[in-house]
TORDO-524049 format. One record per residue: x, y, z of N, C-alpha, C in turn; residue number from 0. Coordinates in Angstrom, 2 decimals, m for minus. Atoms other than C-alpha are relative to their C-alpha. Layout:
- n.x|n.y|n.z|ca.x|ca.y|ca.z|c.x|c.y|c.z|seq
- X|Y|Z|X|Y|Z|X|Y|Z|NUM;
...
END
This chain:
- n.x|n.y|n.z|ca.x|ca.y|ca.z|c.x|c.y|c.z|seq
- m1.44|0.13|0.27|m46.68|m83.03|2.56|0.54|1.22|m0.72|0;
- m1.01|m1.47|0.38|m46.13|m80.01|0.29|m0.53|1.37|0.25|1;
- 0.24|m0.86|m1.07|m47.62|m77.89|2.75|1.39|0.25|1.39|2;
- m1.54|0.11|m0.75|m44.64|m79.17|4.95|1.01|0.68|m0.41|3;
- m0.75|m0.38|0.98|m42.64|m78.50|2.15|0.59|1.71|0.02|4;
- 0.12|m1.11|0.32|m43.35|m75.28|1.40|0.35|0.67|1.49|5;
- m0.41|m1.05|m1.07|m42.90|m73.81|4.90|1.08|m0.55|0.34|6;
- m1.35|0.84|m0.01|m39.69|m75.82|5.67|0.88|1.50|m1.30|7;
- m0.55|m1.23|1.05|m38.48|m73.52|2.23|m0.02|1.57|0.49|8;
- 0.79|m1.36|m0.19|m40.05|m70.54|3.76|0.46|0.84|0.91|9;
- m0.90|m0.43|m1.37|m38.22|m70.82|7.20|1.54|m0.09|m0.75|10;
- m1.47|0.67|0.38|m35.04|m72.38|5.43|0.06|2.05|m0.74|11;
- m0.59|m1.35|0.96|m35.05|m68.52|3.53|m0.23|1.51|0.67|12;
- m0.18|m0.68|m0.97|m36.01|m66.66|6.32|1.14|0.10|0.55|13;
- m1.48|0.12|m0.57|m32.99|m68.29|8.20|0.61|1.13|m0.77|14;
- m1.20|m0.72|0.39|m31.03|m67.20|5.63|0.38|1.78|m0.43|15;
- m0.02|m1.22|m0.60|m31.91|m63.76|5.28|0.51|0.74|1.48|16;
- m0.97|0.09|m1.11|m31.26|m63.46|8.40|1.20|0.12|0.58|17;
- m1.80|m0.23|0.03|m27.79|m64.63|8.89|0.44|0.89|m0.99|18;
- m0.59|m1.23|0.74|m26.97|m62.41|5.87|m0.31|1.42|0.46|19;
- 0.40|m1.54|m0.63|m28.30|m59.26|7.81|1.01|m0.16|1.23|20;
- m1.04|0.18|m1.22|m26.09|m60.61|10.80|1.34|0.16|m0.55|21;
- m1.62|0.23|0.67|m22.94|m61.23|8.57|0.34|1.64|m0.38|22;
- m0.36|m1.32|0.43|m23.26|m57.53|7.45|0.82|1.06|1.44|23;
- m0.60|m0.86|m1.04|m20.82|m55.15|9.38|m0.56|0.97|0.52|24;
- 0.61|m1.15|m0.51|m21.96|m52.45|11.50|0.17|1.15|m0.69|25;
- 0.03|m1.61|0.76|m22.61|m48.89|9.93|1.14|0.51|1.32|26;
- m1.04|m0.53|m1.09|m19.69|m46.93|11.61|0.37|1.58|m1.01|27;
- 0.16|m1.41|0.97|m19.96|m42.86|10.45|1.23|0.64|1.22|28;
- m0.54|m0.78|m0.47|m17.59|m40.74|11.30|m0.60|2.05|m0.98|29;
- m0.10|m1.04|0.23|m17.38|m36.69|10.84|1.33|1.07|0.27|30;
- m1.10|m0.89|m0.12|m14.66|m33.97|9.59|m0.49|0.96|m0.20|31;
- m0.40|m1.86|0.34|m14.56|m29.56|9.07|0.42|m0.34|m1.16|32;
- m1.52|m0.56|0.96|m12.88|m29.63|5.62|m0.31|1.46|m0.34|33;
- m0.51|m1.70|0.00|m13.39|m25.79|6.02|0.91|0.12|0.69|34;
- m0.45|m0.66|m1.16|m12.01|m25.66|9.11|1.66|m0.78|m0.57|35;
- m1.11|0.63|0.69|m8.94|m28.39|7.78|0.80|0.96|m0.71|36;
- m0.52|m0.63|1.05|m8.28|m26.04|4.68|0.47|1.19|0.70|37;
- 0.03|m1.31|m0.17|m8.54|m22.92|6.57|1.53|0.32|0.99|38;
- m1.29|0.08|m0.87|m5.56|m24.11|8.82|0.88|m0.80|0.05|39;
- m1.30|1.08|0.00|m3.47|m26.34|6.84|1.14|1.30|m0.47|40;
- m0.82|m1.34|0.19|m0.28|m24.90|6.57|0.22|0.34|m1.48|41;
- m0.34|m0.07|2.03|0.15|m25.36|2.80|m0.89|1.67|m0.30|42;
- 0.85|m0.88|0.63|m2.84|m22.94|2.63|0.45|1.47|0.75|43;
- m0.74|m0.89|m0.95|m0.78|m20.27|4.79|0.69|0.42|m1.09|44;
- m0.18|m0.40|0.65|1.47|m20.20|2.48|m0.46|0.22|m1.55|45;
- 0.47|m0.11|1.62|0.12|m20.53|m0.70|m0.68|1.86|0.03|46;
- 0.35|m0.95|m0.65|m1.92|m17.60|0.91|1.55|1.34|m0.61|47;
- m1.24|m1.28|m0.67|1.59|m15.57|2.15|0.80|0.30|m2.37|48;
- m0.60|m0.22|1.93|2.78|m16.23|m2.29|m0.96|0.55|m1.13|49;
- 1.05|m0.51|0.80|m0.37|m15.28|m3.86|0.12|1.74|0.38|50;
- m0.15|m1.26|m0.52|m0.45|m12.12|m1.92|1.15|1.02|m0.46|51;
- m1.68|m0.52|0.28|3.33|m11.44|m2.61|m0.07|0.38|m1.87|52;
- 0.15|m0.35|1.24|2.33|m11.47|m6.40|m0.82|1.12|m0.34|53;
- 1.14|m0.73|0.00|m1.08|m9.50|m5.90|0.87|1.24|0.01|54;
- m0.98|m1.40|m0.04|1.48|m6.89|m4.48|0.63|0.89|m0.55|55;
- m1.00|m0.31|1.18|3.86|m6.78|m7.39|m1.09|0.24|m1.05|56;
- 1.07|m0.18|0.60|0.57|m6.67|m9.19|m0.44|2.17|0.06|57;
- 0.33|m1.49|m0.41|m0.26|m3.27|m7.57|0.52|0.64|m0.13|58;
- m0.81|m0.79|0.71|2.73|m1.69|m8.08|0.08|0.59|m0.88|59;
- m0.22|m0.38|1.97|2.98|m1.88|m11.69|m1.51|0.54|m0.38|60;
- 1.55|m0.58|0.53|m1.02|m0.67|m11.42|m0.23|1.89|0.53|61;
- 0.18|m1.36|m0.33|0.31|2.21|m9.34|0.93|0.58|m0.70|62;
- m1.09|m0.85|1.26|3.19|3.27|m11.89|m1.03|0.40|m1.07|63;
- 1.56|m0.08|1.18|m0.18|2.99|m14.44|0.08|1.48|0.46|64;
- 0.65|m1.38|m0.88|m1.56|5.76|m12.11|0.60|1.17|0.01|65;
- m0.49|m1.09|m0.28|1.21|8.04|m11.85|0.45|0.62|m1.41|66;
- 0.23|m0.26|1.85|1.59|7.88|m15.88|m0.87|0.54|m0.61|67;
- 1.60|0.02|0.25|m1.79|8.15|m16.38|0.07|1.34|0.26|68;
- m0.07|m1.37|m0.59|m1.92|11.51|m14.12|1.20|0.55|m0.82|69;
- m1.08|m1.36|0.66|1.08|13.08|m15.82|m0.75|0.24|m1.38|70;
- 1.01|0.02|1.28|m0.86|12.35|m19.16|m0.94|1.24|0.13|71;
- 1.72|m1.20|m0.41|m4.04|14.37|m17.64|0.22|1.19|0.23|72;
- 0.00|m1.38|m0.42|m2.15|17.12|m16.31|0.48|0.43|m1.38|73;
- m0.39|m0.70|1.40|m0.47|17.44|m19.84|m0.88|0.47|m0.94|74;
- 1.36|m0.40|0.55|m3.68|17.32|m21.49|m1.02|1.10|0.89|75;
- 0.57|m1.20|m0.95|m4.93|19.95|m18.82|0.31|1.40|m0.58|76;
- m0.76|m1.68|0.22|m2.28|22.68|m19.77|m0.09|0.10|m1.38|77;
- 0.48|m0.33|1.69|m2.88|22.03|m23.65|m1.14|0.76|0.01|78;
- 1.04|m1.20|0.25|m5.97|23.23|m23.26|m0.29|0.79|0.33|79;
- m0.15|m1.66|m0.37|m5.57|25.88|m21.51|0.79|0.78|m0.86|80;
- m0.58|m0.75|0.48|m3.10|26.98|m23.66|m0.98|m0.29|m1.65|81;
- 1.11|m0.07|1.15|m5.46|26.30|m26.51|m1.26|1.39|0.00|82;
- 0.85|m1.22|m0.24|m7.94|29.07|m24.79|0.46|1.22|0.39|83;
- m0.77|m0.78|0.35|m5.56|31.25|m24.39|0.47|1.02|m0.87|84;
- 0.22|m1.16|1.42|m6.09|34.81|m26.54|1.40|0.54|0.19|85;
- m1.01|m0.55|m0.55|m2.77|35.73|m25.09|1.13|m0.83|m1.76|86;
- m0.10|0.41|0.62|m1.62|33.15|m27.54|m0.21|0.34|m1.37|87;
- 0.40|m0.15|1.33|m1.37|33.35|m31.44|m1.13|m0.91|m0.26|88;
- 1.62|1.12|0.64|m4.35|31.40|m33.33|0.62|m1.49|m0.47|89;
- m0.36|1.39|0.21|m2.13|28.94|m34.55|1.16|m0.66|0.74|90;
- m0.55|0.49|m1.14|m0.24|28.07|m31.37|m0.81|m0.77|0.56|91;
- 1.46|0.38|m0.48|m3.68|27.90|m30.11|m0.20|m1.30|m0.28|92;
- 0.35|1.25|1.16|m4.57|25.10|m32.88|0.70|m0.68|0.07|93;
- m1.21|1.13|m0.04|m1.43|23.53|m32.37|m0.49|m0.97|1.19|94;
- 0.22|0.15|m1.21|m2.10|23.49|m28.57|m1.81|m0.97|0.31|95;
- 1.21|0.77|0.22|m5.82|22.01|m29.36|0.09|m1.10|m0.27|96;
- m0.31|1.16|0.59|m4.36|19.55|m31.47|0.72|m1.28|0.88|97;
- m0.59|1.13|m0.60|m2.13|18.08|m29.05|m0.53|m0.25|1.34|98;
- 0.60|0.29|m1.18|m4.35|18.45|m26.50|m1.10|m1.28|m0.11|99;
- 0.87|0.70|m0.09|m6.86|16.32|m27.86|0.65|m1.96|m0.34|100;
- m0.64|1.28|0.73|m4.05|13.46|m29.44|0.80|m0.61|2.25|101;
- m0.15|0.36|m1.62|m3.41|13.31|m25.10|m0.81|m0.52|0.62|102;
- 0.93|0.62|m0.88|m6.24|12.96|m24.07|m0.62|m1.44|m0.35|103;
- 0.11|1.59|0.36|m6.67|10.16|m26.15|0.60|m1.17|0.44|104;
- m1.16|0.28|m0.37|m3.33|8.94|m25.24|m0.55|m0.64|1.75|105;
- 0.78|0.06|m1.42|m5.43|9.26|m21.47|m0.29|m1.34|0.04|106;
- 1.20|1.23|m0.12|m8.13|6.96|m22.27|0.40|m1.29|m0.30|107;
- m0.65|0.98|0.09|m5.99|4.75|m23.86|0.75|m0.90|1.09|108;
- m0.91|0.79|m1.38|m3.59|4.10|m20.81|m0.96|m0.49|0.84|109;
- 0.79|0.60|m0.50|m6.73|4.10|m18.79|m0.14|m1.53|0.08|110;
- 0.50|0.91|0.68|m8.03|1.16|m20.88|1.15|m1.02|0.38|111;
- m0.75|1.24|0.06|m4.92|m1.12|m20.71|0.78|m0.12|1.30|112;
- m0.26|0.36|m1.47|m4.46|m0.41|m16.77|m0.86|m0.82|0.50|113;
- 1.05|0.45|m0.47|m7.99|m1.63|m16.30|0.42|m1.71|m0.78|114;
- 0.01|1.34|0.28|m7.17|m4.78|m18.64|1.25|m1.00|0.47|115;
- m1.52|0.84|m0.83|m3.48|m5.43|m17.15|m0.71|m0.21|1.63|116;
- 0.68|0.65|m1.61|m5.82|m5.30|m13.43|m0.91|m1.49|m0.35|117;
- 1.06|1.28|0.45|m8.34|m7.73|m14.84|0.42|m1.28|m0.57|118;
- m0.48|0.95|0.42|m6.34|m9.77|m16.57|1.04|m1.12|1.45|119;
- m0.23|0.36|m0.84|m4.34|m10.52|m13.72|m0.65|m0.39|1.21|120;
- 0.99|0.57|m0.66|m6.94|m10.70|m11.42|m0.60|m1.37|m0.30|121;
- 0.65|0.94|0.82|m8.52|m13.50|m13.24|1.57|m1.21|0.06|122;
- m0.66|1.13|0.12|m5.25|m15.41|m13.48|0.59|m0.14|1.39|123;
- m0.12|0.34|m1.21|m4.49|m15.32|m9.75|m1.17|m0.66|0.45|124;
- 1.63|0.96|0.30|m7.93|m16.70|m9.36|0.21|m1.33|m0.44|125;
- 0.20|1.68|0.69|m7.42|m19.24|m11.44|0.74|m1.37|1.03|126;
- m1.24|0.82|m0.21|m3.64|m20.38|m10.00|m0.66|m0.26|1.84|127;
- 0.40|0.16|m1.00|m5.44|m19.95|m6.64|m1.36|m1.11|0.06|128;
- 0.90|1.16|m0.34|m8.18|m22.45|m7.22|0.71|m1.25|m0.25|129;
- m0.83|1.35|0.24|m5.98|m24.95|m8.78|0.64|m0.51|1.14|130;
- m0.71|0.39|m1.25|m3.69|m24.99|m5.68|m1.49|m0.43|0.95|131;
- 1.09|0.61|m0.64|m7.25|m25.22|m3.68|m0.45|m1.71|0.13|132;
- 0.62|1.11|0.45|m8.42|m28.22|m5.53|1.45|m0.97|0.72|133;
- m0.93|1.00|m0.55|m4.79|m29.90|m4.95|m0.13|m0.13|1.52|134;
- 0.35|0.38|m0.92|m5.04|m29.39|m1.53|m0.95|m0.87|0.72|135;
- 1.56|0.81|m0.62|m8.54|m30.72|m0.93|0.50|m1.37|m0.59|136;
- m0.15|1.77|0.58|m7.12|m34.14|m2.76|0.98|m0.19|1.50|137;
- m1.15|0.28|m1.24|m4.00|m33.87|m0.08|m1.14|m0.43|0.98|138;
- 0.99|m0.29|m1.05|m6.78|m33.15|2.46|m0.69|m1.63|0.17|139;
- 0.71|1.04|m0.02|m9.09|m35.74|1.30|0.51|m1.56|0.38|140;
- m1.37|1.41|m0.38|m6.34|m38.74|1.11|0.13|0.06|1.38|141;
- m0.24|0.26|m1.61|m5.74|m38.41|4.87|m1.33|m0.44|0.74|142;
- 1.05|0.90|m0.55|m9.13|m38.35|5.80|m0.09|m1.53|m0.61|143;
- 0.42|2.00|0.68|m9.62|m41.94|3.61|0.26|m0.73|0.68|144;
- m0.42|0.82|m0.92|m6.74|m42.86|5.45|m0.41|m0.53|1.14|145;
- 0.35|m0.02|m1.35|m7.92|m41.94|8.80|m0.90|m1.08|m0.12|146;
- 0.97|0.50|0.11|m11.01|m43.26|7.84|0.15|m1.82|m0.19|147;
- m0.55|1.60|0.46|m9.63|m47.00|6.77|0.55|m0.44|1.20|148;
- m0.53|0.73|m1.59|m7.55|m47.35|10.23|m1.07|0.00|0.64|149;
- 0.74|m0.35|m1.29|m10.56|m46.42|12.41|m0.89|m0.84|m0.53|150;
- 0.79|0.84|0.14|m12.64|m49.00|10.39|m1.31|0.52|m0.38|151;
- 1.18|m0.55|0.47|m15.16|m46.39|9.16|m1.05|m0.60|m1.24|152;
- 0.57|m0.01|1.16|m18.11|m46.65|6.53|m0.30|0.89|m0.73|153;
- 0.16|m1.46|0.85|m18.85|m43.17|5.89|0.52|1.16|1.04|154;
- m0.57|m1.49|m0.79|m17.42|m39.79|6.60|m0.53|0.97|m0.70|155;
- 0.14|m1.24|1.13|m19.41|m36.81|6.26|0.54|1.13|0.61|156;
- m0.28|m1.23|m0.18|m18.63|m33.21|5.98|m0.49|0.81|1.00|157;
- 1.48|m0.99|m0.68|m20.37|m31.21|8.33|0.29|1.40|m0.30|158;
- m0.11|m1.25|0.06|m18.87|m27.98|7.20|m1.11|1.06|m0.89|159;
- 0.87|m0.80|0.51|m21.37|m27.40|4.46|m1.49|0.07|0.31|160;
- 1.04|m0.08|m0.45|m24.58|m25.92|4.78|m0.96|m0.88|m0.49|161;
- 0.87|0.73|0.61|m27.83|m27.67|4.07|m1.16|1.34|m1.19|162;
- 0.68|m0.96|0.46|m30.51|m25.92|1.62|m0.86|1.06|1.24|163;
- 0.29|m1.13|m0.85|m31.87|m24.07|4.94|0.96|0.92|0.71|164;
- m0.93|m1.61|m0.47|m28.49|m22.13|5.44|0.48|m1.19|1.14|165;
- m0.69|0.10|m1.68|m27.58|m24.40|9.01|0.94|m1.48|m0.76|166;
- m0.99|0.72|0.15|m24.94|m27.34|9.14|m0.75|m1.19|m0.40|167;
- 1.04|1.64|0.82|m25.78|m30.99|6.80|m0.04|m0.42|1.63|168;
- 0.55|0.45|m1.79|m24.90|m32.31|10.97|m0.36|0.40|0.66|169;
- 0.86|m0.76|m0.93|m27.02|m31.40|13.34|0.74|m0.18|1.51|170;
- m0.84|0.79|m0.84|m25.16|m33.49|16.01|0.47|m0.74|m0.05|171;
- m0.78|0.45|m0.32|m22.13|m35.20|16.27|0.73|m0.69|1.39|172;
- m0.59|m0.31|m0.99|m20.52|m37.06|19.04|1.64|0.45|m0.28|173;
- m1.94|m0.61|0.08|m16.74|m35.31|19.32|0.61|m1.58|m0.11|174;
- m0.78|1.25|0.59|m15.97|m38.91|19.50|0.33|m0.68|m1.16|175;
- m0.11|0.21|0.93|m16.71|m39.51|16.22|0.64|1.09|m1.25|176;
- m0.02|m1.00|0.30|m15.38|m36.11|15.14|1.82|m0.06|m0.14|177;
- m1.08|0.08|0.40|m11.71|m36.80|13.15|0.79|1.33|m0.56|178;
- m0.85|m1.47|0.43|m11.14|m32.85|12.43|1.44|0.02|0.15|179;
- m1.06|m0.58|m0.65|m8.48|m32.53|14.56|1.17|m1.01|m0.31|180;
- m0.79|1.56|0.13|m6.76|m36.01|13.72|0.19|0.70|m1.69|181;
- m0.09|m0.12|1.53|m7.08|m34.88|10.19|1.30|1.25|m0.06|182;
- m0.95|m0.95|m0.28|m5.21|m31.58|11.05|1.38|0.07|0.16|183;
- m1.01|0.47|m0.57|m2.52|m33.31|12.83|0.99|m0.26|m0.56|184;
- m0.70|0.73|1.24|m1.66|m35.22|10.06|0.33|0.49|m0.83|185;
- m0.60|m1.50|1.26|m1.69|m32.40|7.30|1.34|0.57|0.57|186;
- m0.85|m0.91|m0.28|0.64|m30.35|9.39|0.85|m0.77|0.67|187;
- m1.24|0.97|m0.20|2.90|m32.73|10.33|1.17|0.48|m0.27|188;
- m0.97|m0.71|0.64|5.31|m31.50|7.82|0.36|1.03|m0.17|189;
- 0.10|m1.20|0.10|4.95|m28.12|8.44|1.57|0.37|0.33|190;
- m1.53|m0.47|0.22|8.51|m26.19|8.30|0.34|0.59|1.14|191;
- m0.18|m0.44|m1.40|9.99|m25.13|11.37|0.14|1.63|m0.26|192;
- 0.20|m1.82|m0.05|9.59|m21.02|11.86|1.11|0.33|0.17|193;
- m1.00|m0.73|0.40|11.67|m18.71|10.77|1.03|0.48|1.62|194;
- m1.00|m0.40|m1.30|14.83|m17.42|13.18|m0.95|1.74|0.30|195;
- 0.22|m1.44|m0.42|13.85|m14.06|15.54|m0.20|0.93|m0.92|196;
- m0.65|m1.20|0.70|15.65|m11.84|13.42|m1.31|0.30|m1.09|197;
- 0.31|0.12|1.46|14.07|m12.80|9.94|m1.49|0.18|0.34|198;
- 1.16|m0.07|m0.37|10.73|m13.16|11.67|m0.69|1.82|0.73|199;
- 0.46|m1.49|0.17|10.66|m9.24|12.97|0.18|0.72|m1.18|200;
- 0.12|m0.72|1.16|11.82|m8.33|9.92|m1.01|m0.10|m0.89|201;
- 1.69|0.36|0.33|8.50|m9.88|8.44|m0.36|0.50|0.11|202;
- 1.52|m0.15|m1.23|6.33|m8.37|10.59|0.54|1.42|0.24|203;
- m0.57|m1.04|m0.48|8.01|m5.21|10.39|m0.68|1.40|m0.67|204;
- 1.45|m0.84|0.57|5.05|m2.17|9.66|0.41|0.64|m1.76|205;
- m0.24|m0.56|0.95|5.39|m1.54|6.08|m0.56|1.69|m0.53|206;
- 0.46|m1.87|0.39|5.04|2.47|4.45|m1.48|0.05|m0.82|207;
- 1.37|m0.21|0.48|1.94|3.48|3.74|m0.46|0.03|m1.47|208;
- 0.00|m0.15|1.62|0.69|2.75|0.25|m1.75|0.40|m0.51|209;
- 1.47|0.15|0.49|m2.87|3.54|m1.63|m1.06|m1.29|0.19|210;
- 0.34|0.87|0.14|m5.52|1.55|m1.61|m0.16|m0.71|m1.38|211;
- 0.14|0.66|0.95|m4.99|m1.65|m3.50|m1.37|m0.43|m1.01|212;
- 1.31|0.37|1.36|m7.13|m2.36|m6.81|m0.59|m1.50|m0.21|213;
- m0.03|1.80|m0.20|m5.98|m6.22|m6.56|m0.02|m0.32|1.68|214;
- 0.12|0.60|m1.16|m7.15|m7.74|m3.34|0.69|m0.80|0.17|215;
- m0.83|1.15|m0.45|m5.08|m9.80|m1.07|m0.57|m1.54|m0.29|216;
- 0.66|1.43|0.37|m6.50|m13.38|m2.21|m0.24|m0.64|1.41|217;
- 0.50|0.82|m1.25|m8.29|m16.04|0.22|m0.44|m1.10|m0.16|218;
- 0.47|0.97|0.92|m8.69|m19.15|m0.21|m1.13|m0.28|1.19|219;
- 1.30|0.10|m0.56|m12.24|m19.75|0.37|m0.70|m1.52|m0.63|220;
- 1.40|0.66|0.81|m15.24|m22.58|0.08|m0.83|0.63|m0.10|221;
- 1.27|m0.72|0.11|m18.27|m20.87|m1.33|m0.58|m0.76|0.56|222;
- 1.29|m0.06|m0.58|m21.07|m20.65|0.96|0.36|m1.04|1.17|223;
- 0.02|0.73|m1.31|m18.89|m23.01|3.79|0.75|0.65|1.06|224;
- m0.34|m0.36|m1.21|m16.20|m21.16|4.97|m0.24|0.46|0.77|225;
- 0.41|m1.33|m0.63|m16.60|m19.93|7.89|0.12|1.34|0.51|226;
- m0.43|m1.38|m0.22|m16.82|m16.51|9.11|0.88|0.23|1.13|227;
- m0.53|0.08|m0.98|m14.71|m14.96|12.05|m1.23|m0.57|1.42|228;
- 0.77|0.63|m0.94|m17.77|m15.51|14.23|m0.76|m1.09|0.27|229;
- 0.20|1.91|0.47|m18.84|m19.01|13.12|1.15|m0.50|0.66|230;
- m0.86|0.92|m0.84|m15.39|m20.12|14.18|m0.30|m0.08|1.38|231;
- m0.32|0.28|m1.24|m15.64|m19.55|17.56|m1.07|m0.92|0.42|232;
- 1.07|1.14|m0.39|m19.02|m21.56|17.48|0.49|m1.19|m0.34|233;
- m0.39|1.18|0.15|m17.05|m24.47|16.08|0.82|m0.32|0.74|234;
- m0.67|0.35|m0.58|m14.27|m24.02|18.39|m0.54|0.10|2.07|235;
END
């Protein structure tokens, strides 16, 4: 009898295991790019086209530095020449020593606070450029969720970043399960309608030749996902 018992309990908890493995919903994975997302939402276009526009105004005021700087050097050039100068009295000379050397100081000095007005600014475009990053990737992320909640998903992974051997966390995907482009859709939705002809050659219209810049054009990047120009075309 409690041999009966006991397996009666045994099946009765089998069953129910069981039905609770049945009652559980199907695993349902999907996969997005959020390199490829970021790299071509429009937000990040412009944020891009305004960072740049500052970097610019950045350079300017690093090439007025430069042309200050150089008048400095050549002034401190002709002091001392006129310091070596026997043509010269002795204490013209001495004069000419004196202010040659209160220049060249004057030099090193400007140097010094071109290099910390580049750096300093560098560093805070950086910054204002990751912050906007991060907001985006929340924008970003929120749509996928969404996506992800209508289509009845359980997980969505990334495939943009690498794994510790350098190649993609997915190995294979079907495109069916592959919401990039749905994700895209949706970001740029709101995108602003393009500028009139006119305003748009005037854009695009070859600017005068300037030095090379000190402050780089900014980019908004993922370390170690975005991809390169020749990676894209393997994704596309």
């Amino acid at each position: 009898m409690n041999k009966l018992i006991r397996s009666l309990l045994t099946f009765g908890a089998t069953l129910a295991v069981g039905l609770s493995l049945q009652a559980q919903p199907a695993v349902k994975l999907l996969v997005v790019d959020m390199a490829k997302v970021l790299d071509n939402h429009y937000k990040t276009e412009e944020a891009q086209a305004k960072f740049n526009e500052t970097a610019q105004k950045v350079q300017e005021q690093l090439n007025d530095y430069k042309k200050q700087i150089d008048a400095i050097g050549e002034q401190a050039k002709d002091l001392a020449e006129q310091s070596r100068n026997t043509v010269l009295t002795a204490e013209v000379r001495s004069k000419a020593e004196q202010d040659a050397q209160k220049k060249y100081q004057e030099y090193q000095q400007r140097q010094s606070e071109a290099q910390t007005y580049a750096g300093n600014n560098q560093r805070a475009l950086q910054q204002r450029m990751k912050s906007y990053r991060d907001m985006i990737f929340e924008e970003i992320s929120k749509t996928v969720r969404d996506l992800a909640k209508a289509r009845g998903a359980t997980f969505v992974i990334d495939k943009s970043g690498p794994t510790i051997l350098g190649i993609s966390s997915v190995v294979y995907s079907d495109p069916a399960y592959d919401i990039t482009d749905e994700v895209l859709k949706e970001v740029n939705k709101d995108r602003p309608a393009p500028a009139a002809p006119a305003a748009a050659a005037a854009a695009t219209a070859p600017a005068a030749a300037t030095p090379a810049p000190a402050v780089a054009p900014v980019q908004f990047v993922v370390p170690n996902v975005t991809a390169k120009p020749e990676d894209s075309k393997k994704h596309n």
